[in-house]
C-alpha positions in Angstrom: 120.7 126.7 220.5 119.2 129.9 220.3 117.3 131.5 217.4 120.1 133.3 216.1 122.4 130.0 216.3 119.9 128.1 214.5 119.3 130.4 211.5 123.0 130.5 211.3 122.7 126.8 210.9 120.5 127.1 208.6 122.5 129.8 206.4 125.6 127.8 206.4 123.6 124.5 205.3 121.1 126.8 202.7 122.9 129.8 201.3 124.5 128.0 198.1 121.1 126.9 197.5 119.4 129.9 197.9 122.2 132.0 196.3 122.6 130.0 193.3 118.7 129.8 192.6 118.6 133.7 193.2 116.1 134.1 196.1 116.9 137.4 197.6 118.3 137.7 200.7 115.6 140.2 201.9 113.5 136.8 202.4 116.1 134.6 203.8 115.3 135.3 207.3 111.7 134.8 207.0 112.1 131.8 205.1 113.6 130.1 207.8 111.0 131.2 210.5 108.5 129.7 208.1 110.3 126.5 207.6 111.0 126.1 211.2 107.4 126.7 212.2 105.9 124.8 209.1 103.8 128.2 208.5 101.6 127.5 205.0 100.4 131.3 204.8 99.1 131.5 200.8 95.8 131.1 201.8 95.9 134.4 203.3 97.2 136.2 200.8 96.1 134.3 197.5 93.0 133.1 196.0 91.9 130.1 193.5 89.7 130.7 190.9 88.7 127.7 188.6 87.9 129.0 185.1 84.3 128.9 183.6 84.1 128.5 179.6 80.6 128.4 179.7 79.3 126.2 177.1 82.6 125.5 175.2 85.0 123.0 175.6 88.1 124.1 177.3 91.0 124.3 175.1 93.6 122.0 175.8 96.2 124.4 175.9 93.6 127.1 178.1 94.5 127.1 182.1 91.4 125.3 184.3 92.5 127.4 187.7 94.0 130.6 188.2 95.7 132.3 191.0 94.8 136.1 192.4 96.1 138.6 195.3 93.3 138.7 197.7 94.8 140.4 200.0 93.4 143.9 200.7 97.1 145.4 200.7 99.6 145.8 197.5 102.0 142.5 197.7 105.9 144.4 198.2 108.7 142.8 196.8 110.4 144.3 199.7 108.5 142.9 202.2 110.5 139.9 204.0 107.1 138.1 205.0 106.2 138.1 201.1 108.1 134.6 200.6 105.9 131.8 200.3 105.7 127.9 200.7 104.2 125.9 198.0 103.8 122.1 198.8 103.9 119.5 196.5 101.7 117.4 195.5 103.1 114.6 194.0 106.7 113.7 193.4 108.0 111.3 190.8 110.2 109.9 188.3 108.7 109.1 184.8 109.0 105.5 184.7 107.3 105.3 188.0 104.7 107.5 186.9 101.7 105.0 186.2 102.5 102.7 188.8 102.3 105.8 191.5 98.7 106.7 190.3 97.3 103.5 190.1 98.4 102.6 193.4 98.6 105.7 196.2 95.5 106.2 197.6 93.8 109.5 196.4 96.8 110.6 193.8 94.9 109.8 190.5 91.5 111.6 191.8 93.6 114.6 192.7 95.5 115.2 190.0 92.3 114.9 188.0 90.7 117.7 189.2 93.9 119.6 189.7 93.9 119.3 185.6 90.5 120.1 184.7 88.8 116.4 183.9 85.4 115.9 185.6 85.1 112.3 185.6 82.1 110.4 186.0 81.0 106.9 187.2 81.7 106.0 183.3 85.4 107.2 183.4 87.2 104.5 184.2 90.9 104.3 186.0 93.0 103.4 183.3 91.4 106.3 181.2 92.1 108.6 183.8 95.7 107.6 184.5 96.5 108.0 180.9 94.4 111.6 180.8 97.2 112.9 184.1 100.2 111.4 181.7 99.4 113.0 178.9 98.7 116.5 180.8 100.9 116.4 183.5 103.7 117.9 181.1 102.0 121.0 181.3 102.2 120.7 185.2 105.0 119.5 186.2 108.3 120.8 186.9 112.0 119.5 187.8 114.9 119.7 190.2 118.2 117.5 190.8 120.2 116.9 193.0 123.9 118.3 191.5 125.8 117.3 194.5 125.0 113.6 194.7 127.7 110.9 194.8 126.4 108.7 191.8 125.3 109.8 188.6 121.7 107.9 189.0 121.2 110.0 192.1 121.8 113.2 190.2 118.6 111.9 187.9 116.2 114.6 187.8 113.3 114.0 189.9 109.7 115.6 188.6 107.1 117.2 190.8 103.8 118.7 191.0 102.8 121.7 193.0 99.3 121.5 195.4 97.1 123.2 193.8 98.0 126.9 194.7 101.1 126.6 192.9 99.6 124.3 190.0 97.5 127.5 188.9 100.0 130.0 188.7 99.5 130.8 185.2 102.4 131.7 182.8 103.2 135.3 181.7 106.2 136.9 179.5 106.4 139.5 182.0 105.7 137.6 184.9 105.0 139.5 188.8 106.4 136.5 190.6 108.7 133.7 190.6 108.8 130.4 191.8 112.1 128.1 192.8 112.2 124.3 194.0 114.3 124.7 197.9 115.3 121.4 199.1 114.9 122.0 203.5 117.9 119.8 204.5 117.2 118.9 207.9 113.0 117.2 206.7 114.5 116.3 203.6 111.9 117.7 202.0 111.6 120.0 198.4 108.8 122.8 198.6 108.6 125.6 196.1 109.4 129.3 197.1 107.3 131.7 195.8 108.2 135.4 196.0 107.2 138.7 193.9 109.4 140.6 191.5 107.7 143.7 192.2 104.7 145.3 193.5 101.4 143.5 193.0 98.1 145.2 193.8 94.8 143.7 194.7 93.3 141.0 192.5 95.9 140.7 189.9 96.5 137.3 188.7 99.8 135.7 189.9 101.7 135.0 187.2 105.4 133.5 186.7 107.7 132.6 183.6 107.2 128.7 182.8 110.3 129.2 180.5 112.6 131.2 182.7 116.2 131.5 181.5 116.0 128.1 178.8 116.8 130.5 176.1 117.3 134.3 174.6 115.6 133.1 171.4 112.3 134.6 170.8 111.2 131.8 168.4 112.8 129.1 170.4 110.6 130.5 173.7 107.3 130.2 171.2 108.0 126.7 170.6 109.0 126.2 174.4 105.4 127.6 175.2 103.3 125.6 172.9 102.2 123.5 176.0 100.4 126.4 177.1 100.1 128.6 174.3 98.8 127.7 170.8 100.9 128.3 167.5 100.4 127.3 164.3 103.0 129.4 162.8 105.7 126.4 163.0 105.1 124.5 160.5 106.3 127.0 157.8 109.5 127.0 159.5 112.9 125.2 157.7 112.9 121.6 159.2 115.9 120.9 157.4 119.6 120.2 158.9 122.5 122.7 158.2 126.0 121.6 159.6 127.1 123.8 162.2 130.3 125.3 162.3 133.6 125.0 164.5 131.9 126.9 167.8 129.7 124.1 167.7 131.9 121.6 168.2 134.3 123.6 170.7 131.4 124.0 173.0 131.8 123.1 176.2 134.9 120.9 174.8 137.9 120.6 177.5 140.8 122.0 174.5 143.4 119.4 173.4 146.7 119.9 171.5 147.6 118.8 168.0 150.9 117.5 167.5 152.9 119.8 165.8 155.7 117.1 164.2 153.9 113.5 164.4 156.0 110.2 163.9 155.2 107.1 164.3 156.5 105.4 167.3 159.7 103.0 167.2 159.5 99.9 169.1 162.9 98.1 170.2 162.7 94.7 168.5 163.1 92.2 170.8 161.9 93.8 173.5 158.6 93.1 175.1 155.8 96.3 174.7 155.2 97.4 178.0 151.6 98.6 178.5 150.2 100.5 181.2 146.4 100.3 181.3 143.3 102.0 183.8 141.2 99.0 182.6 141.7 95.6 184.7 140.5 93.4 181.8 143.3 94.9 179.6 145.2 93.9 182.7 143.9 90.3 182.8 143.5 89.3 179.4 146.5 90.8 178.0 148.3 87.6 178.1 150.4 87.7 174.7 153.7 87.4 176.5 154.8 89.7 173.3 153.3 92.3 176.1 153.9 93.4 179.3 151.7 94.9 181.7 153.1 97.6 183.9 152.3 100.2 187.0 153.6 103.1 185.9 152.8 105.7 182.8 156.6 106.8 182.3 157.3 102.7 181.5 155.3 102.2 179.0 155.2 101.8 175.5 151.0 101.8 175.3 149.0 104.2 177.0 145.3 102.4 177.2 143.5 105.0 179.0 139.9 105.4 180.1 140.2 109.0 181.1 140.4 111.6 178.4 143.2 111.8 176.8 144.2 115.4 175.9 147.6 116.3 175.3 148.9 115.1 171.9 151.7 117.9 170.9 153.1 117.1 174.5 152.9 113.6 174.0 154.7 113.8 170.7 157.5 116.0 172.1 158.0 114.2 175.7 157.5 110.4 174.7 157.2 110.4 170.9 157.8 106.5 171.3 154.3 105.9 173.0 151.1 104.9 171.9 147.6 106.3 173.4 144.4 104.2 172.7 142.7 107.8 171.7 142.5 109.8 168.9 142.5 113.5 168.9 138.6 114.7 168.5 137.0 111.5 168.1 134.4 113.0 170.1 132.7 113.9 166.9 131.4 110.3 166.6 131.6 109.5 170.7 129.3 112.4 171.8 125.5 111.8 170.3 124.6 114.6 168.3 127.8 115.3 167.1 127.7 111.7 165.7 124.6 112.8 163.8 125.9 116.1 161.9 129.2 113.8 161.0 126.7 110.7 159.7 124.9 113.8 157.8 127.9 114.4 155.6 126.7 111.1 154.1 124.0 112.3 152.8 125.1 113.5 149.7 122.9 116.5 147.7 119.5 114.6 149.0 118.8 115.7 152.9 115.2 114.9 152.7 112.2 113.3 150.5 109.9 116.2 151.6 107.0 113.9 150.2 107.6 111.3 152.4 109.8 113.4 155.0 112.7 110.8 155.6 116.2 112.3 156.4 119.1 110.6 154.7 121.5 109.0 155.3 118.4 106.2 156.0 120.6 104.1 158.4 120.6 107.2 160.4 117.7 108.3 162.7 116.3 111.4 161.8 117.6 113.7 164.9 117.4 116.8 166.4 119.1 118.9 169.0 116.9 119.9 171.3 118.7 123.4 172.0 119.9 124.3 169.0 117.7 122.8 166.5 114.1 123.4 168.3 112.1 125.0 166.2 113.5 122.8 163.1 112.4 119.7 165.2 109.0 121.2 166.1 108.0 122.3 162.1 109.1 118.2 161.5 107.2 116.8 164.4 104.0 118.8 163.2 104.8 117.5 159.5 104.7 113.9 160.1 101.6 114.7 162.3 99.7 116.5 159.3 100.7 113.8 157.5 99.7 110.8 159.9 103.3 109.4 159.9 104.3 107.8 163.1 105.7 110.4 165.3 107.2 108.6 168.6 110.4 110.0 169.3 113.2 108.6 171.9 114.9 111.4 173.8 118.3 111.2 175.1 121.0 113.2 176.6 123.9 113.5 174.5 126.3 113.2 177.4 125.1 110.3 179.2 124.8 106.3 178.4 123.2 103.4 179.8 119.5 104.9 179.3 120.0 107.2 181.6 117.4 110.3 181.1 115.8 108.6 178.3 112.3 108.6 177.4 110.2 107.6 174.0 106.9 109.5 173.4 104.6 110.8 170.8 104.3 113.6 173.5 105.3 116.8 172.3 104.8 118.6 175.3 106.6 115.7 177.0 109.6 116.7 174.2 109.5 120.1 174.5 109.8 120.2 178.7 112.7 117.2 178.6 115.4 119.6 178.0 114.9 121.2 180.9 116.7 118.7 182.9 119.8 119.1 180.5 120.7 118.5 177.0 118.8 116.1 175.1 118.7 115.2 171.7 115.5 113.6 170.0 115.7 111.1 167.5 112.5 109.1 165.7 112.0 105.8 167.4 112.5 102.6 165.2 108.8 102.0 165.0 109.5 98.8 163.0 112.1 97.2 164.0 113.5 93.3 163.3 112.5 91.1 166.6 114.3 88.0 167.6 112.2 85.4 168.9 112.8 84.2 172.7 110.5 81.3 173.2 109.9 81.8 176.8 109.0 85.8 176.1 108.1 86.5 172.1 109.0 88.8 169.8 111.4 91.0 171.6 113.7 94.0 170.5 117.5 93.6 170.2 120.9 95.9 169.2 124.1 94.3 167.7 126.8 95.6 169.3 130.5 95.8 166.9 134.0 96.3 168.3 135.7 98.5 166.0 139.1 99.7 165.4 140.5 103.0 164.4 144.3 102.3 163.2 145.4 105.4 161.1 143.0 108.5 159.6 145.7 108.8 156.7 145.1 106.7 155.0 141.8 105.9 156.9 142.2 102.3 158.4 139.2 101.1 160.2 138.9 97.3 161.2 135.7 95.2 162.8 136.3 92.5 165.2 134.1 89.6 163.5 132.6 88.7 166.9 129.5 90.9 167.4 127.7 90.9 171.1 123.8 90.7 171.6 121.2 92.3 174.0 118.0 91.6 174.2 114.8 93.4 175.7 113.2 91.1 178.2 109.2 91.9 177.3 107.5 91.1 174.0 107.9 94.2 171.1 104.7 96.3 170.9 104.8 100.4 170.3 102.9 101.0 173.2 103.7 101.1 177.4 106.5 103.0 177.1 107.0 103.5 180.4 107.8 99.8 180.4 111.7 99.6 180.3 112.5 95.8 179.6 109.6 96.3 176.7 111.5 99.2 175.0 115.2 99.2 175.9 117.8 96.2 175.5 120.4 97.5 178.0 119.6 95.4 181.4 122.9 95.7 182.9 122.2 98.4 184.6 118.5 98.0 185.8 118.5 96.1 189.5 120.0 92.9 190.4 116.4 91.0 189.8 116.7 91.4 185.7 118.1 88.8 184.1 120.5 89.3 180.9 119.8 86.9 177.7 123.0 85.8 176.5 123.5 84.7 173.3 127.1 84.4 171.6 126.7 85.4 168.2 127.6 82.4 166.6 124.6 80.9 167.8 122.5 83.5 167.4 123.2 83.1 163.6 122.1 79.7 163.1 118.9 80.8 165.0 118.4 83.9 162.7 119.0 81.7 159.9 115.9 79.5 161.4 114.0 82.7 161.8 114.6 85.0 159.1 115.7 82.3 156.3 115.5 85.1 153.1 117.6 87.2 155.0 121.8 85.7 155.7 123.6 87.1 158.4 126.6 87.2 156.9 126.3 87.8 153.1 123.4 90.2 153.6 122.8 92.0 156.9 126.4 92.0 157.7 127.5 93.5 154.5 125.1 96.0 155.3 126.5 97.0 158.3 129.9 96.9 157.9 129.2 99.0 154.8 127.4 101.8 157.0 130.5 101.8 159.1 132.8 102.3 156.8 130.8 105.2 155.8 130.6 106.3 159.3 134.3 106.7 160.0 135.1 108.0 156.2 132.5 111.3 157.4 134.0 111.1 160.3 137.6 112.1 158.6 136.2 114.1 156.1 137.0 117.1 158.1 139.9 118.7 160.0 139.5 119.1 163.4 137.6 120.0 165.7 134.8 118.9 162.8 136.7 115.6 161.7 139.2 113.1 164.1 142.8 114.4 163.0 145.4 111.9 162.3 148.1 111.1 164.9 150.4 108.5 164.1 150.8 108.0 168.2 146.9 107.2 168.0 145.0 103.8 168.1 141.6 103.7 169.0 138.8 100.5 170.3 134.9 102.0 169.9 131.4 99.9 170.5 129.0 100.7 167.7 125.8 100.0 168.6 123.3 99.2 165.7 119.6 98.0 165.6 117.7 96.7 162.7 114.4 98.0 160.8 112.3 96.8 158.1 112.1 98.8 155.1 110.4 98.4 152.1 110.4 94.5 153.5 114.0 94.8 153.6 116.5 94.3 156.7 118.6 97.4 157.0 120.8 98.5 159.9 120.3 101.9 161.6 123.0 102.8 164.0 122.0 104.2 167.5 125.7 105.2 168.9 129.4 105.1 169.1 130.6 104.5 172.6 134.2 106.0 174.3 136.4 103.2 175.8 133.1 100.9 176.1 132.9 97.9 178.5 134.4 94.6 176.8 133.6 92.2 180.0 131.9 90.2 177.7 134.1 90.0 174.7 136.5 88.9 177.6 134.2 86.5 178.5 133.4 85.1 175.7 136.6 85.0 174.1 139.5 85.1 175.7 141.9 85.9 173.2 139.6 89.6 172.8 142.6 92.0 173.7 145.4 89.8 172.8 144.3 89.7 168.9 143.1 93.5 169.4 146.8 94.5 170.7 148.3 92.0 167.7 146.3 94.3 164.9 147.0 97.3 166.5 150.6 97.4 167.9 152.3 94.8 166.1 150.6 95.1 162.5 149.1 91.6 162.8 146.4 90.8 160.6 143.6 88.1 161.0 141.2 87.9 158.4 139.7 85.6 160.9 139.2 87.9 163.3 138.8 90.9 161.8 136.9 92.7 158.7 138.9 95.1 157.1 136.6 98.0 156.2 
């Protein structure tokens, strides 16, 4: 194939990329010659410069290297040989972090001196490794991979620049720009770097470390603060104000109200058909009061684990049908907008500002990391001036299983998570109740509860009495929290080689009665947490939608509430990390087999257990 042929090639395999991360197509051409030929040319054209402070110490948040135009000739933005490539140094994801500098040869010594420590004989390796993890926020930056088949493949993946591209130094009116440009055919990610105008002789190259992550000129202050020292935020309000409807419509697919709502009629006698995307509801259905079928227009039950959006058609085209969903329950399934409904319990005290806890106490005090920055920011530097613990656990609000989540007393680490998508932070349990395994320790756990949304008016929530149990699979300690099994209790998901602790909760109360004899299960901690439920789901209806779940009388609903304990004031109190969407019941099937034919019983046929079920 000849030239031409090839960069055509390489158009039709590059130009979404290169369109959608704006590189102009002045360079395209260029860009491929370069690739093709592996032609690293920004040694002849830039120059490093490591920074002298003389006899001070260099401020942490003060560059050690910076980059200048040596060239003899003004730079052109219109100049198609003016696009660069910038190598990388080291690629990574955070959990692998430590392990990768401990081990590849080279990597920890490089990255030293690529971040300004001179370590002597005396320095040892551990001391260094944790020096590159606690700087490398102000290094690193982030790509992923949008177009991957699984959602763990579409995990952002970190990266430092070599050292040419490591000392670009941030400006607000930056003369060139830098983009992460995956080369198909290697495989491999470089950085493109390319001016935005004219730069002359000896002027630093400079680039926006906060390019398009917000229009908010406070926000971009706090976004900076790895580089750029501020005091200023800790005068700023710290305290939670509920947003209003635009906040809860964002980026929410719209659903329809019923406009007339019955209840649906059943034909007595007749067995309720139920068509259902899960296979357990499939399999453990077995009440032969139901009966499970393959199409959507026979049934009577609709138990869906795709969003379910259309409730005024429902109610008009089959107002005899039931649909396991509610209309805007996403305001406790979707993280932060669990936190602003929780809020509502509050009541007139939001904070002690001596002691800075948030109420309600048995939620997490948490922050949205785009829309609450600054507020998060003027409370992280708070508990700081105030020596309070300050690790935080950062999560997307739109993913589950761990995924994307991190716990540091970084905040540079906080401030540069969002910019692989949402995230909310939320203060770590720094104390929380451990369950002794004898083979292990003292290891975390969550208590996971089945509950059941019946009717919003009048609010009728049940609990399903059997609770489920997971267990970390290292001893508790709040440090090595890169260490999943140490900090995280969902193994599930991890690789075939961790092994799950299963414990049915019967017997795990006779051994928390052995371990925590002051403290029952069921008359105490129990009663606790059923009680935070109850308040959970009563915010949750406070409101009309989209701020509250509306009532639909064609509605029933199954959630997972997942719930964790902490010491406080030496007392056991429950703290409740989530509310999950059609959750996975394999081992409530499991464990007891009746699961979905009592749930189906309560829900369908008004049949009440008090033996299965708490009524809240």
């Amino acid at each position: 194939m000849d030239g031409i042929g090839l960069y055509h090639t390489f158009l039709q395999i590059h130009r979404p990329q290169l369109q959608s991360s704006g590189v102009p197509e002045v360079f395209w051409e260029i860009l491929f010659k370069k690739l093709k030929g592996q032609v690293f040319d920004s040694g002849m054209i830039f120059q490093l410069a490591r920074i002298d402070y003389e006899e001070i110490e260099r401020p942490p948040t003060e560059p050690v290297w910076k980059l200048f135009v040596s060239s003899e000739t003004t730079v052109s933005a219109n100049n198609p040989e003016n696009i660069y490539l910038i190598d990388h140094a080291w690629t990574y994801s955070i959990d692998s972090a430590r392990q990768n500098l401990l081990q590849v040869p080279g990597l920890l010594d490089r990255m030293c001196t690529l971040m300004g420590l001179d370590a002597d004989e005396s320095v040892n390796n551990e001391e260094k490794t944790e020096y590159v993890l606690r700087e490398m926020w102000r290094y690193n930056q982030t790509y992923a991979l949008r177009d991957a088949a699984s959602v763990e493949d579409r995990m952002p993946v970190w990266y430092i620049m070599d050292e040419v591209g490591s000392a670009i130094n941030h400006s607000d009116q930056p003369n060139f720009r830098t983009v992460p440009f995956l080369h198909v055919p290697e495989g491999v990610t470089y950085t493109l770097l390319y001016p935005l105008r004219d730069v002359e002789p000896d002027e630093e190259v400079t680039r926006d470390f906060v390019e398009g992550q917000t229009n908010d000129s406070i926000a971009k202050r706090a976004l900076l603060l790895p580089w750029r020292k501020d005091d200023s935020f800790v005068d700023e309000d710290f305290t939670h104000i509920e947003p209003g409807d635009d906040y809860f419509l964002e980026g929410h697919v719209r659903e329809t109200l019923a406009e007339v709502n019955t209840a649906p009629q059943l034909n007595p006698g007749e067995r309720i058909r139920v068509f259902s995307q899960y296979n357990l509801v499939k399999e453990f259905l077995t009440n032969p009061l139901f009966e499970i079928v393959d199409s959507e227009q026979d049934a009577n039950i609709l138990w869906l684990t795709s969003h379910f959006k259309e409730y005024n058609e429902l109610s008009t085209d089959a107002p005899n049908v039931f649909v396991n969903q509610f209309p805007f329950e996403n305001v406790i399934t979707i993280k932060d907008l669990l936190c602003v409904v929780c809020r509502r319990q509050a009541d007139a005290k939001k904070c002690d500002f001596d002691t800075l806890e948030t109420y309600p106490l048995w939620l997490p005090t948490t922050y949205n990391l785009r829309t609450e920055l600054v507020k998060f920011v003027s409370y992280f530097e708070r508990r700081q001036a105030k020596g309070l613990d300050n690790h935080w656990i950062c999560k997307p609000w739109n993913l589950a299983r761990g995924l994307d989540t991190h716990i540091t007393n970084n905040l540079y680490q906080i401030l540069r998570l969002p910019s692989t998508g949402p995230k909310i932070a939320q203060k770590y349990i720094s104390d929380p109740v451990l369950y002794s395994r004898p083979e292990i320790g003292r290891v975390k756990f969550d208590v996971r509860y089945v509950v059941l949304l019946k009717y919003v008016q009048p609010l009728t929530v049940y609990v399903y009495s059997n609770f489920f149990l997971r267990f970390a699979n290292k001893e508790f300690a709040l440090n090595n929290f890169d260490q999943y099994e140490q900090h995280f209790t969902v193994m599930n998901y991890v690789n075939d080689n961790t092994s799950l602790h299963h414990v049915k909760c019967a017997d795990f109360i006779h051994e928390w009665e052995k371990q925590y004899p002051k403290f029952s299960w069921r008359n105490d901690v129990e009663k606790k947490i059923l009680s935070m439920l109850k308040k959970v789901f009563q915010a949750a209806v406070a409101e009309k939608p989209p701020r509250g779940i509306a009532h639909n009388l064609q509605s029933r609903a199954l959630y997972a509430a997942d719930i964790m304990l902490e010491w406080r004031d030496k007392e056991i109190n429950p703290v409740l990390l989530e509310v999950n969407f059609t959750p996975d019941c394999k081992r409530a099937c499991d464990y007891y087999p009746n699961f979905y034919n009592d749930i189906f019983k309560l829900l369908f046929l008004d049949v009440e257990n008090p033996t299965v079920f708490h009524k809240l």
